[in-house]
C-alpha positions as CSV (number, residue, x, y, z in Angstrom):
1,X,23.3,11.4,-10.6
2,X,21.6,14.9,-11.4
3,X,21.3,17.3,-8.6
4,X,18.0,18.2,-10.7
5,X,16.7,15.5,-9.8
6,X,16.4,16.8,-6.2
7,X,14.3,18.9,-4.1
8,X,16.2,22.4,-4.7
9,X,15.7,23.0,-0.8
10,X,18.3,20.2,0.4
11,X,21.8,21.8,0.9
12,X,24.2,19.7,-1.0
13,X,27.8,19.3,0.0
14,X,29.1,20.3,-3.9
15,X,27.5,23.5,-2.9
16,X,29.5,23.5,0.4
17,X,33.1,25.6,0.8
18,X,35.3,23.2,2.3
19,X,38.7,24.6,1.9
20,X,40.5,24.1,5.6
21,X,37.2,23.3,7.0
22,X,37.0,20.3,9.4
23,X,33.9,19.0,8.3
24,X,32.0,16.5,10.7
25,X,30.3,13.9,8.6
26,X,27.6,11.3,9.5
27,X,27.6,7.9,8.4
28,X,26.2,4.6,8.4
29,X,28.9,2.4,9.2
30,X,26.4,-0.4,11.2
31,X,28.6,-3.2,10.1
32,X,29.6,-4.4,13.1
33,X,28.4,-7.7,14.2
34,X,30.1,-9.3,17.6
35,X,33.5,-7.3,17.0
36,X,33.4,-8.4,12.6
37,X,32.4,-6.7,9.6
38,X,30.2,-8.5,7.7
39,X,29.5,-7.0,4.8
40,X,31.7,-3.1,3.8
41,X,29.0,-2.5,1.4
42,X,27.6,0.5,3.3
43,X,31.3,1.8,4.4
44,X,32.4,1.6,0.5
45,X,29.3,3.7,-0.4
46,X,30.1,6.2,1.2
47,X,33.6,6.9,0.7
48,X,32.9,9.2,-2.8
49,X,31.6,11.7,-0.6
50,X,34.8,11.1,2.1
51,X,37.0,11.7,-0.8
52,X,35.5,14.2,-1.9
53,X,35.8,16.6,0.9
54,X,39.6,15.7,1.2
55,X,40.3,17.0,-2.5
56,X,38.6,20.3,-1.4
57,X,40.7,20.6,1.6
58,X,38.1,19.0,4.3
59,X,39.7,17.6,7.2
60,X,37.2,14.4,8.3
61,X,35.8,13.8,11.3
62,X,33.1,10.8,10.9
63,X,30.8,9.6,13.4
64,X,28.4,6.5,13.6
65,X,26.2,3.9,15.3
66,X,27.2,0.6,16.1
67,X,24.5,-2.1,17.2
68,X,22.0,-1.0,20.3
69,X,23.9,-0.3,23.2
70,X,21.1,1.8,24.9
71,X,18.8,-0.6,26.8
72,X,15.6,1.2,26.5
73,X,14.5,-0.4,29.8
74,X,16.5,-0.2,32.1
75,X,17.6,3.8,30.6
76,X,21.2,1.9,30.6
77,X,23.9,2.6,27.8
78,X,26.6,-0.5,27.5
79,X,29.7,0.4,26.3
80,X,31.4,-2.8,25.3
81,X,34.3,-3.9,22.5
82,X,31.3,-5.7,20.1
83,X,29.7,-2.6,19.7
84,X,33.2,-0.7,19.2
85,X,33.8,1.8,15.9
86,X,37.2,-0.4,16.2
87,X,37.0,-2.5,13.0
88,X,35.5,0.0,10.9
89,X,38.9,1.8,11.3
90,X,40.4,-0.6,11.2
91,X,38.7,-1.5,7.4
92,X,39.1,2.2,6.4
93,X,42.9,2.8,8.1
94,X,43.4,-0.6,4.8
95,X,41.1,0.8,2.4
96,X,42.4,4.6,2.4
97,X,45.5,4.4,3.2
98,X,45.5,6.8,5.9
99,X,45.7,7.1,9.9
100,X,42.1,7.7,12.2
101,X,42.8,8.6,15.5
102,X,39.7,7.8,17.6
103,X,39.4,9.5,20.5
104,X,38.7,7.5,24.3
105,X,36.4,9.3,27.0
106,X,35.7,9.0,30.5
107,X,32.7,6.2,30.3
108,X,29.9,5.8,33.3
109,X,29.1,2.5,33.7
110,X,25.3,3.2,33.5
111,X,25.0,6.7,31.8
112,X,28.0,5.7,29.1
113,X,29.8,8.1,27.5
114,X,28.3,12.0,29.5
115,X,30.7,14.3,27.1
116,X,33.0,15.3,24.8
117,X,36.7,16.7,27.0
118,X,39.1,19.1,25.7
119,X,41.4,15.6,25.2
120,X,39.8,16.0,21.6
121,X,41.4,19.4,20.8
122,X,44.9,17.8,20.6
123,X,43.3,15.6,18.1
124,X,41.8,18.2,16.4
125,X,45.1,20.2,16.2
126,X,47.1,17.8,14.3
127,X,43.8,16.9,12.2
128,X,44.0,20.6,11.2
129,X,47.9,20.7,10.6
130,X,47.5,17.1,8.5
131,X,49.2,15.4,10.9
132,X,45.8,12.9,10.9
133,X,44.3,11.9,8.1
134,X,41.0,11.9,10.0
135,X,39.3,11.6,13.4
136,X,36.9,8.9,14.1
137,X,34.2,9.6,17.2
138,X,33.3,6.5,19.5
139,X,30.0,5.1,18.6
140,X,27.2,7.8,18.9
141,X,25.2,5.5,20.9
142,X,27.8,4.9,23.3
143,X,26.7,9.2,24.2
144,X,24.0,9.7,26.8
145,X,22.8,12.6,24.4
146,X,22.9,11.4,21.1
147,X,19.1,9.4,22.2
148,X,19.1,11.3,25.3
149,X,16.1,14.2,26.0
150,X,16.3,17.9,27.0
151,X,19.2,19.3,28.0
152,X,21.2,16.4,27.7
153,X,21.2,16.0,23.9
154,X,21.4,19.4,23.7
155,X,24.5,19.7,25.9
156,X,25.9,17.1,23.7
157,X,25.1,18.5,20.3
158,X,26.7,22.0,21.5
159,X,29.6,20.1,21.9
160,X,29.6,18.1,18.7
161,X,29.4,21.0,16.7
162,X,32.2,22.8,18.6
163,X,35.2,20.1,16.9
164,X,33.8,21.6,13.1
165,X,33.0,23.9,11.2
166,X,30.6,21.9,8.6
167,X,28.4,19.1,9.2
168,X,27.2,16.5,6.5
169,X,24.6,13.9,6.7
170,X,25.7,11.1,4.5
171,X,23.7,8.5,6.6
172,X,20.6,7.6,4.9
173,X,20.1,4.2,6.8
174,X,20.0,6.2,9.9
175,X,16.6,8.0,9.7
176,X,15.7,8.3,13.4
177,X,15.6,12.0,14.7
178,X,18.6,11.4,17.1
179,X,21.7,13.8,18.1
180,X,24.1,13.5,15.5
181,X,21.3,13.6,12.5
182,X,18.9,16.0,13.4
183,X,19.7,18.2,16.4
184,X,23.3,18.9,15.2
185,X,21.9,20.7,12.1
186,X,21.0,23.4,14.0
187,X,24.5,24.4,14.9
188,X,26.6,24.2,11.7
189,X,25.9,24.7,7.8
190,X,24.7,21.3,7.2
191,X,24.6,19.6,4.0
192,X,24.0,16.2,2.1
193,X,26.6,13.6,1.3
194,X,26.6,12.1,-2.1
195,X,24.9,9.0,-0.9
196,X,22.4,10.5,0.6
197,X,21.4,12.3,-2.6
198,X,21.8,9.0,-4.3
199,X,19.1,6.8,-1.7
200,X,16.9,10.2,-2.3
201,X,17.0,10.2,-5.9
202,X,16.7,6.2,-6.3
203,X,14.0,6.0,-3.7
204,X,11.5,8.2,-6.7
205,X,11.6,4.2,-8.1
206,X,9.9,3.3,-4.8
207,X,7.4,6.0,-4.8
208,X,6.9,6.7,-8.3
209,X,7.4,2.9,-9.4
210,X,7.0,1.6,-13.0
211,X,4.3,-0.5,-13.1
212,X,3.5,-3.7,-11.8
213,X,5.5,-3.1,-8.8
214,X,5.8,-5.6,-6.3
215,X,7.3,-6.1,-3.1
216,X,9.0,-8.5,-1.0
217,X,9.1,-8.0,2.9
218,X,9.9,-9.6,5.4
219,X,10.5,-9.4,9.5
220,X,10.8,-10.5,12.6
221,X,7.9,-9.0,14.6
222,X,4.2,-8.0,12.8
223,X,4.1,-4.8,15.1
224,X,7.1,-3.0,13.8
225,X,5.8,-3.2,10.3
226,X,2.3,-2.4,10.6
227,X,2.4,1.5,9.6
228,X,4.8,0.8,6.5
229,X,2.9,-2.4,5.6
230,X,-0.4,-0.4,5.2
231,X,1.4,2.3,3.4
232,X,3.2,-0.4,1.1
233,X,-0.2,-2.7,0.3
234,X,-1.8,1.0,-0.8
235,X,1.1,1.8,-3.5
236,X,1.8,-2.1,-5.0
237,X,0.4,-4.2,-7.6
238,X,1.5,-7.5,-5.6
239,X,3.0,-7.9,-2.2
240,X,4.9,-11.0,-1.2
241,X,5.6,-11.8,3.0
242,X,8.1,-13.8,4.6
243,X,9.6,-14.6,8.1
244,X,7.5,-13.7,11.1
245,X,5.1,-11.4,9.0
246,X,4.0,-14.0,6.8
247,X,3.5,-16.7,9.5
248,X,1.4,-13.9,11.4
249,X,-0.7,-13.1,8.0
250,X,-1.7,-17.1,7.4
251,X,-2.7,-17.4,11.1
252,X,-5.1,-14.6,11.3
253,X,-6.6,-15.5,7.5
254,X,-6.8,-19.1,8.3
255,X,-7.4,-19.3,11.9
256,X,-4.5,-21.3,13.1
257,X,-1.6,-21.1,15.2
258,X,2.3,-21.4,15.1
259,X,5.2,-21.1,17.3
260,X,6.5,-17.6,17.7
261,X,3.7,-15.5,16.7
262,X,1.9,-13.1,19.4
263,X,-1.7,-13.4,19.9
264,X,-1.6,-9.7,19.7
265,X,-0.2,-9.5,16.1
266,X,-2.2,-12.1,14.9
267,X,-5.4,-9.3,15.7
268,X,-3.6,-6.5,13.9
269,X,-2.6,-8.5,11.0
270,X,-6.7,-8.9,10.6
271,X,-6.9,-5.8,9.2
272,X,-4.2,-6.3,6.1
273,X,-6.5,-9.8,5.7
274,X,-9.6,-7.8,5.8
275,X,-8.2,-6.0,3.1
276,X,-6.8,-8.0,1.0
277,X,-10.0,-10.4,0.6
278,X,-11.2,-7.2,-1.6
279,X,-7.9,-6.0,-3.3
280,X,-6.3,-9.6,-3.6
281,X,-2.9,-7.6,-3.7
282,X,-1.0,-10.5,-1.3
283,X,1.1,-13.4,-3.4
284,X,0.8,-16.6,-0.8
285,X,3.6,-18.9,-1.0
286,X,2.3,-22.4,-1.1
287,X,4.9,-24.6,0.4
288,X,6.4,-23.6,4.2
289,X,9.2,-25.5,6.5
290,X,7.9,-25.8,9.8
291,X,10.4,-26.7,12.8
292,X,9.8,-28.1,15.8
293,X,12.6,-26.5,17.3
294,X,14.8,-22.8,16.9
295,X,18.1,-24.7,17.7
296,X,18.7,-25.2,13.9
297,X,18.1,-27.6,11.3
298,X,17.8,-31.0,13.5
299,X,16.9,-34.4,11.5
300,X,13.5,-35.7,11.6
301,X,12.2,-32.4,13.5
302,X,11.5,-30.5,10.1
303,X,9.1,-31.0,7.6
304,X,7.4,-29.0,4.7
305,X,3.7,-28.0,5.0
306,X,1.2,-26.8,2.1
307,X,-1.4,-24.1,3.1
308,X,-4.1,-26.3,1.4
309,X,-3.7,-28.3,4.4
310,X,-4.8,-25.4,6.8
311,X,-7.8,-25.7,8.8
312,X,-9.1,-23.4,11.7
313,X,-7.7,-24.3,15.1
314,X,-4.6,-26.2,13.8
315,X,-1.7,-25.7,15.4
316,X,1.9,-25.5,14.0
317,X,5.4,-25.6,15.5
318,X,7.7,-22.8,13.9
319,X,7.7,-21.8,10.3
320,X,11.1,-21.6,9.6
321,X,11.8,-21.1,6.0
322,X,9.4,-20.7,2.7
323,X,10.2,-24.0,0.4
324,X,11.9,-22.8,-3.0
325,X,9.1,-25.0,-5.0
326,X,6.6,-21.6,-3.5
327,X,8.5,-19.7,-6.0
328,X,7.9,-22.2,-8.7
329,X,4.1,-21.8,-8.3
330,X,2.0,-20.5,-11.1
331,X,0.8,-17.9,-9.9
332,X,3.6,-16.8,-8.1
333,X,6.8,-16.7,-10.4
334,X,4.2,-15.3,-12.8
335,X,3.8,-12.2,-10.6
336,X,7.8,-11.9,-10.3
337,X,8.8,-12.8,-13.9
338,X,6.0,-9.7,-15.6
339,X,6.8,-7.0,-12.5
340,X,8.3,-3.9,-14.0
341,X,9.4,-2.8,-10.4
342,X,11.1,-5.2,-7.4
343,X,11.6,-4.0,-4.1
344,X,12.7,-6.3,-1.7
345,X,13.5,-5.9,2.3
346,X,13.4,-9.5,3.2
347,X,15.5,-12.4,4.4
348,X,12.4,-15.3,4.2
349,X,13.9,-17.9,6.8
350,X,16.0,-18.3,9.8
351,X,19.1,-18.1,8.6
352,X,21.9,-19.5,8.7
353,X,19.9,-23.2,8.8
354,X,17.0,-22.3,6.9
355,X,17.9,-20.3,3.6
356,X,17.2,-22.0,0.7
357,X,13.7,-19.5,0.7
358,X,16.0,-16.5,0.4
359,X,18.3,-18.2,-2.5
360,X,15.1,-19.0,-4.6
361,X,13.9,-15.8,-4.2
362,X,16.8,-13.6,-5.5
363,X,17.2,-15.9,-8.0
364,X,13.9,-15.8,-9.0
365,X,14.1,-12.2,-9.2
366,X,17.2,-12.3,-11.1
367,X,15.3,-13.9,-13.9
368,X,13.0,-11.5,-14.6
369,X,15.2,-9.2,-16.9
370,X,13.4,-6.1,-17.8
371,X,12.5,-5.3,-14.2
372,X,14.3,-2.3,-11.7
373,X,15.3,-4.1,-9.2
374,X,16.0,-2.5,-5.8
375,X,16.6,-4.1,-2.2
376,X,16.9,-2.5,1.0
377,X,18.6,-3.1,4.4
378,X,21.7,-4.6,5.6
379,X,20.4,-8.0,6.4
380,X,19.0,-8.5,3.1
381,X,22.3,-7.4,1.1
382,X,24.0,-9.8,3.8
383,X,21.8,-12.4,3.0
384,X,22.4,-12.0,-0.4
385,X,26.1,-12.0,-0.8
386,X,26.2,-15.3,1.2
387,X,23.8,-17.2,-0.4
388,X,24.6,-16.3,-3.7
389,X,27.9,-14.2,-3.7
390,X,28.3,-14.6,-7.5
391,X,24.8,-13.0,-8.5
392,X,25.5,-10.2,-5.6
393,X,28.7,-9.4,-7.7
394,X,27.1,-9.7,-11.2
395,X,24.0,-7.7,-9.3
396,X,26.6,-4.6,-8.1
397,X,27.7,-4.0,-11.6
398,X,24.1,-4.2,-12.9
399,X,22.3,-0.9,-13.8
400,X,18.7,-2.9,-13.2
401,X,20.0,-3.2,-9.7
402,X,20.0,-0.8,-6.6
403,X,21.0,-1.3,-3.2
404,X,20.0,0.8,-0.9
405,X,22.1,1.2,2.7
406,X,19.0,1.1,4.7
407,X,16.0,-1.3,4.2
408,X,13.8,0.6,7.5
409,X,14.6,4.0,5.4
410,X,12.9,3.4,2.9
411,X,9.9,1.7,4.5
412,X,9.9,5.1,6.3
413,X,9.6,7.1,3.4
414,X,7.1,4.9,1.9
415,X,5.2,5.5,5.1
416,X,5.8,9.2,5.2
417,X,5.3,8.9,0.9
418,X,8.0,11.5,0.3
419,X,12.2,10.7,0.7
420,X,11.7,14.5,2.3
421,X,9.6,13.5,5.1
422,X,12.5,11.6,6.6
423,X,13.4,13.7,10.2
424,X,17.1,14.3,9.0
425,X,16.8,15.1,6.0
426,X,13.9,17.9,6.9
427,X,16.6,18.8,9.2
428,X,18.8,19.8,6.4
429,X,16.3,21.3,4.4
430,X,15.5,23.9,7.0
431,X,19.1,24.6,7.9
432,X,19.7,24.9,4.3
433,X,23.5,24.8,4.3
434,X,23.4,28.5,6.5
435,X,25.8,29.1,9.5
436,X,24.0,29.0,13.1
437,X,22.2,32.1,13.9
């Protein structure tokens, strides 16, 4: 990776002195599902920038976010073992060799985690004297200000910045303006890990794509997706949908309903249709699996359904799943096998029952050898190694392939159409690697 190849106003940590610095660095280690790792993709990214900073002399204290423990309700932060930076450590103690301490504060049961005590500072003592070989913070979320407002995040930034004297951002999949990505910046020479100068520079084949580009996206809800959905339908040749997205699409083009999709998103989604009966830009899959039930893949209670059969006012039960003959269809494994340019954030059914969509799909993709191929998001590269763990291997290795760590990132940026218009990262930019005034 060139450093030329990036916007000369982002501080980057090889320009950073180091040398008996304890450097606070921000990841995304969001790997944590019910207490497991699932996948260490994102946690083994990152560790050329944690090694890094060790061979110059760094002392590491990292800091992520685990899962959602702030209810954005009820203003309520749980702070619970599943949502714990416990295995992560535990993965990294393995992998490095080396001895985390991670540090336990007082918790309120509604307010979680209200500061950072001096208990640290013994931490930070033997960090310094290499008695550690790193410090690990509890989640971020587990803080009241790391999504707190006011005087709260501030209160809690102040004291993130007092364990270090250098802060890096190495957490691209983590693009929200929060605490510990944008705020802290303001406090300490900031600068960006090698990861995050690696998403920057691959996200250019997103927003500069070779031609045809198509993409692949899926989701859960139609709302969430409506901003980057416009921006994406503006800048590709061909755009393929799956999950709840898709479903949503067929029912406000051809009047029907099915199980699961809001009234609500079926009238924003008539906007993209609106659209797309002039630019024809969206690939429809022919073949769905509709379910009568969400409980799994129950005998005599699925079937498959063609969209030739669609006609105003009919109503479906769930569409679980897109059948692999859809990618098999003229014109859509023509559109796949002559793109130039693949992005993909999608996992097209409800997995784990319904996932033979998915399989097709990357495998599909995998044919078409001439094209960069990049896919975003954790639950796409999870989806991916389990259904087809040997093409996810062969796919690592492969220079045609990039994974990015964070699938809502990049739709971001796409929406924002520049990798710089990302909150954190304008954070950096305007800190530009200086000590506080």
């Amino acid at each position: 990776m060139a450093a030329n190849e990036i916007d000369p106003r982002l501080p980057l940590l090889q320009d950073a002195d180091l040398r008996d610095k304890v450097v606070l660095v921000r990841v995304d280690h969001n790997v944590v599902k019910k207490g497991e790792i699932k996948d260490p993709y994102r946690i083994d990214a990152t560790l050329g920038t944690l090694y890094n900073i060790v061979e110059r002399g760094g002392r590491l204290i990292l800091m992520t976010h685990v899962g959602r423990p702030y209810d954005k309700k009820t203003g309520r932060i749980e702070v619970a073992d599943d949502s714990s930076v416990d295995p992560i450590v535990d993965y990294l103690e393995r992998k490095l060799h080396t001895k985390f301490a991670v540090p336990t504060f007082p918790v309120d049961p509604e307010k979680g985690v209200r500061q950072i005590d001096t208990s640290i500072n013994w931490l930070i003592r033997d960090l310094r004297e290499r008695r550690l070989g790193g410090i690990y913070l509890p989640n971020t979320r587990w803080f009241e200000g790391e999504e707190g407002k006011g005087e709260v995040r501030e209160r809690f930034t102040r004291q993130l910045a007092g364990l270090a004297d250098v802060y890096v951002n190495d957490a691209f999949g983590s693009w929200q303006p929060h605490g510990s990505t944008f705020n802290i910046t303001r406090h300490l020479p900031s600068f960006a890990g090698f990861l995050m100068q690696k998403e920057l520079v691959n996200l250019k084949h997103v927003l500069e794509p070779e031609r045809p580009f198509v993409a692949v996206v899926a989701g859960a809800k139609y709302d969430t997706k409506i901003g980057p959905l416009n921006e994406i339908y503006k800048k590709v040749d061909k755009l393929i949908l799956g999950g709840v997205i898709y479903n949503t699409f067929l029912c406000a083009k051809y009047g029907i309903t099915v199980a699961g999709v809001a009234e609500s998103d079926i009238k924003a989604a008539q906007d993209l249709v609106r659209q797309d009966e002039t630019a024809g830009k969206v690939v429809e899959l022919p073949v769905l699996v509709e379910s009568d039930t969400l409980e799994g893949r129950v005998e005599g209670q699925y079937r498959k359904r063609n969209i030739s059969e669609f006609k105003p006012g009919d109503a479906y039960g769930y569409f679980l799943d897109v059948a692999p003959e859809s990618f098999d269809a003229p014109g859509v494994a023509q559109v796949i096998h002559t793109a130039r340019t693949i992005f993909v954030n999608a996992v097209m059914g409800f997995t784990p029952h319904f996932y033979e969509g998915s399989e097709k799909l990357d495998r599909t993709i995998d044919g078409n050898r001439s094209a960069q191929k990049l896919y975003g998001g954790g639950d796409t590269l999870q989806e991916f190694k389990n259904l087809s763990p040997g093409l996810y291997l062969a796919a690592m290795d492969s220079a045609q392939y990039y994974f990015f760590t964070g699938g809502g990132t990049v739709l971001k940026a796409i929406e924002e159409g520049s990798p710089y218009g990302l909150a954190p990262v304008q954070a950096l930019m305007e800190n530009a690697g200086k000590a506080p005034h």
